[in-house]
C-alpha positions as a Markdown table, in Angstrom:
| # | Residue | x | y | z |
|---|---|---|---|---|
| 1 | Unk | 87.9 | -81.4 | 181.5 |
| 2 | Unk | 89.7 | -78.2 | 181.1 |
| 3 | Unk | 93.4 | -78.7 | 181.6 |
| 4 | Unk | 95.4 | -75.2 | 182.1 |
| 5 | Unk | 99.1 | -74.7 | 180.4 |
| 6 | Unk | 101.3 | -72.0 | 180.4 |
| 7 | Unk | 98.4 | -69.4 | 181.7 |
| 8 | Unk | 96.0 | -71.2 | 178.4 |
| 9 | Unk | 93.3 | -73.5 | 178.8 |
| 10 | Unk | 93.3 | -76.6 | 176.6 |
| 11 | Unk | 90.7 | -79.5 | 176.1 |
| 12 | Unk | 92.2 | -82.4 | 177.0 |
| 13 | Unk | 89.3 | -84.7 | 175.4 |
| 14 | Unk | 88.4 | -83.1 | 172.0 |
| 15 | Unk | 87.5 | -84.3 | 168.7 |
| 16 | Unk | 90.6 | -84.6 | 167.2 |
| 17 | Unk | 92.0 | -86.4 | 170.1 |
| 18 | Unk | 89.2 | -89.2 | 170.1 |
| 19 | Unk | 89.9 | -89.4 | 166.3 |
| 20 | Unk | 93.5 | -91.3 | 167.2 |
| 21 | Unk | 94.2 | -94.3 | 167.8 |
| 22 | Unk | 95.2 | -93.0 | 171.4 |
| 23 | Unk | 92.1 | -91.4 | 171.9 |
| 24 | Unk | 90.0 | -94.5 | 170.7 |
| 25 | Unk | 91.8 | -96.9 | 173.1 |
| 26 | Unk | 90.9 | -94.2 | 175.8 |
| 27 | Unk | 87.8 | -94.4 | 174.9 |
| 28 | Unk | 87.2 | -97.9 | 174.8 |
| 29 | Unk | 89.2 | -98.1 | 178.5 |
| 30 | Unk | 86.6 | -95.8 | 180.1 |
| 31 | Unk | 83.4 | -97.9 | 178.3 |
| 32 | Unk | 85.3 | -100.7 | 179.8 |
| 33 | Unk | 85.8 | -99.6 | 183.3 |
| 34 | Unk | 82.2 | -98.0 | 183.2 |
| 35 | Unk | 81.0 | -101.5 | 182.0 |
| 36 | Unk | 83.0 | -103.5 | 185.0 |
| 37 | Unk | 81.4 | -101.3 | 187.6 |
| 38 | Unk | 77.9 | -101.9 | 186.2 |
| 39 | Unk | 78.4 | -105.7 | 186.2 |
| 40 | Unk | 80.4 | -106.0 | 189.8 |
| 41 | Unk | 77.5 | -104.1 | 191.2 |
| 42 | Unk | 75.3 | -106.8 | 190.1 |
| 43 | Unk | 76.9 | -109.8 | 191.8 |
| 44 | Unk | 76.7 | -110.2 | 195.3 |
| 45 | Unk | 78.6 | -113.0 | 196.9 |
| 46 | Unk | 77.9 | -113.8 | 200.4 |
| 47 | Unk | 81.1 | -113.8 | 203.0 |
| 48 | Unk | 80.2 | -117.9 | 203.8 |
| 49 | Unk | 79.8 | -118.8 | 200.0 |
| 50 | Unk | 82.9 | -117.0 | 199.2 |
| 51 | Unk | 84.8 | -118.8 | 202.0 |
| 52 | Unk | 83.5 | -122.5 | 201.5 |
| 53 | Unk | 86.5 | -124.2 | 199.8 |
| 54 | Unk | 85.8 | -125.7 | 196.5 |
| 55 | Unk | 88.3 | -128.6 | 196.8 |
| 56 | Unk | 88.4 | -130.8 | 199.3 |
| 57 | Unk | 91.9 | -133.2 | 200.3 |
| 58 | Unk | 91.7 | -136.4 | 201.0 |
| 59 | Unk | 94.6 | -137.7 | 203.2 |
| 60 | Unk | 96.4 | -141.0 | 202.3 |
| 61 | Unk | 97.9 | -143.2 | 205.2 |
């Protein structure tokens, strides 16, 4: 990603950047987003499973 300043381009992700601590915890932040979307694709819940109450009340006279 190419980010333009001032009429200059300037990487925005380059090796000195990912060598901070910044630029590791960006890193790790897109792995983990990347990661999320790869396991939410994988579960599939259906609309009647996902609206069956899990507790039931009992009323008391």
């Amino acid at each position: 990603m190419v980010n333009i300043i001032h009429g200059s381009t300037h990487q925005m992700f380059d090796r000195r950047f990912l060598q901070t601590r910044l630029g590791q915890a960006a890193t790790a932040s897109i792995a983990a987003m990347a990661l999320f979307v790869a396991l939410s694709s994988q579960i599939q819940a259906t609309p009647a499973y996902a609206a069956d109450p899990v507790l039931h009340s009992v009323e008391l006279a």
